[in-house]
N, CA and C atoms as a LAMMPS dump frame, in Angstrom:
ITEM: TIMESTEP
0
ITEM: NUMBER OF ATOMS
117
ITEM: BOX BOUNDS ff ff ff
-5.0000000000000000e+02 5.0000000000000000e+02
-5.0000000000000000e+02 5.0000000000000000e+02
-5.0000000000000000e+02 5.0000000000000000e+02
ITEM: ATOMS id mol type element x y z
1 1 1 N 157.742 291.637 81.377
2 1 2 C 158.993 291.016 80.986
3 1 3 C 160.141 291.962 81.354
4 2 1 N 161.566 291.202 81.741
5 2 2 C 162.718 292.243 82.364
6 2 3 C 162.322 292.804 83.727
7 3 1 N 161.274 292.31 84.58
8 3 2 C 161.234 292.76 86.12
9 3 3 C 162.373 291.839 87.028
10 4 1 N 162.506 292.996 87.439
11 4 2 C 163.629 292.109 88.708
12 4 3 C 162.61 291.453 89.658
13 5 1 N 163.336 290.166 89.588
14 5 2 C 162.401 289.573 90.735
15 5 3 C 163.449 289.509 92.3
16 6 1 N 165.087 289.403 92.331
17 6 2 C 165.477 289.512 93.468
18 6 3 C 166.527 289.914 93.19
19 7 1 N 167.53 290.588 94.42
20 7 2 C 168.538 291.048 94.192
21 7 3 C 169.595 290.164 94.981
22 8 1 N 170.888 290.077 94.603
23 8 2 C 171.951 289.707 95.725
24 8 3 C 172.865 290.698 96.446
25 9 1 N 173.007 290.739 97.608
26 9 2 C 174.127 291.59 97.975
27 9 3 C 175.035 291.08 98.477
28 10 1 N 176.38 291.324 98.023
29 10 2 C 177.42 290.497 98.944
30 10 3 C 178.244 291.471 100.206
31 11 1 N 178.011 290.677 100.983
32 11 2 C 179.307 292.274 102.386
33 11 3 C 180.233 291.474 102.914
34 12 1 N 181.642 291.486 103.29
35 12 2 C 182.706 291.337 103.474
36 12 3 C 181.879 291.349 105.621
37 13 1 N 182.587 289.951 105.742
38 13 2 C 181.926 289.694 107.222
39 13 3 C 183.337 289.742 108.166
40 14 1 N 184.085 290.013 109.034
41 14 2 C 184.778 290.65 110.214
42 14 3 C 184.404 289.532 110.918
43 15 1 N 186.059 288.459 110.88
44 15 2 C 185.821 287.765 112.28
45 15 3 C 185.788 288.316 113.548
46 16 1 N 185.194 287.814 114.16
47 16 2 C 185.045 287.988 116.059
48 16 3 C 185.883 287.178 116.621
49 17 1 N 187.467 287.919 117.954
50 17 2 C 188.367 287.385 118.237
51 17 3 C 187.553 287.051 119.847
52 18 1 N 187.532 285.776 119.856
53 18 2 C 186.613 285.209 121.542
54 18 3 C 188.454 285.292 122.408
55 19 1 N 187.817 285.478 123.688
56 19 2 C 188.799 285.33 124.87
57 19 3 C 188.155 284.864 125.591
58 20 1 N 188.646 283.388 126.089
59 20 2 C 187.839 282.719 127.4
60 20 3 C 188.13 283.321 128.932
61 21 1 N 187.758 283.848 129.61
62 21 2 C 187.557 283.752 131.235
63 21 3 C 187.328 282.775 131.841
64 22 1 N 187.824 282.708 133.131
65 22 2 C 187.243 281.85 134.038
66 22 3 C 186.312 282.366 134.929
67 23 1 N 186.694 283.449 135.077
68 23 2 C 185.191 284.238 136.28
69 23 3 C 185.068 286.236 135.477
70 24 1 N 184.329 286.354 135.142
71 24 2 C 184.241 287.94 135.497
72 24 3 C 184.488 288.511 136.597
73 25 1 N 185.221 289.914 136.249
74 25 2 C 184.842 290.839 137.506
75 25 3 C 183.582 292.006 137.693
76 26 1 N 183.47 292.068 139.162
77 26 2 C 182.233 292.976 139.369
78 26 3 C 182.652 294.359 138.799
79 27 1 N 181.647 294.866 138.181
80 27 2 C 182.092 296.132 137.819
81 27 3 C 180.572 297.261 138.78
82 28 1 N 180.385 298.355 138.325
83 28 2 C 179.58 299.574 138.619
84 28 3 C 178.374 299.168 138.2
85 29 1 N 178.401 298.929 136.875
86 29 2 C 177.354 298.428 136.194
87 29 3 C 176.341 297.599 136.7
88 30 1 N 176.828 296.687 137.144
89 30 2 C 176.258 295.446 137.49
90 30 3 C 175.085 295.467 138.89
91 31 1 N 175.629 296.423 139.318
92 31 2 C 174.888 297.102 140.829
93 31 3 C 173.127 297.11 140.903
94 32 1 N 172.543 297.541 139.882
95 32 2 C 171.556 297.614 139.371
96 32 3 C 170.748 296.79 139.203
97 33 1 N 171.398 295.666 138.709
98 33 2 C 170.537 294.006 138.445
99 33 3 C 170.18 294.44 136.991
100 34 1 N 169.531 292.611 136.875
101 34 2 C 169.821 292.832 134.578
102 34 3 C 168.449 293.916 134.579
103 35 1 N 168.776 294.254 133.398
104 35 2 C 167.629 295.568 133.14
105 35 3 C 167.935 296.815 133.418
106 36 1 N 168.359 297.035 134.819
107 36 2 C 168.546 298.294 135.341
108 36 3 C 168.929 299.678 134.977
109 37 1 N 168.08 300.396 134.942
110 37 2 C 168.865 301.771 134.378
111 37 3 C 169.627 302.773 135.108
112 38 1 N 169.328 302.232 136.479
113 38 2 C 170.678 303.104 137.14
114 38 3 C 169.345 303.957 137.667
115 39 1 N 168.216 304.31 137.445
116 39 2 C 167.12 305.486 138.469
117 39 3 C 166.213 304.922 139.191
């Protein structure tokens, strides 16, 4: 008797500001292909 059976936590959530594109640019990164580590 008196065991906690669950807890709640509450956290304060941070909207995310979106910006639409119409095309990306190539960067350095990208050179590699997806995955790539660059070696």
């Amino acid at each position: 008797k008196g065991d906690r059976v669950a807890q709640l936590i509450l956290e304060q959530s941070n909207t995310i500001g979106w910006v639409e594109l119409d095309e990306l640019k190539d960067s350095e990164r990208s050179d590699g292909g997806f995955g790539s580590t660059g070696n």
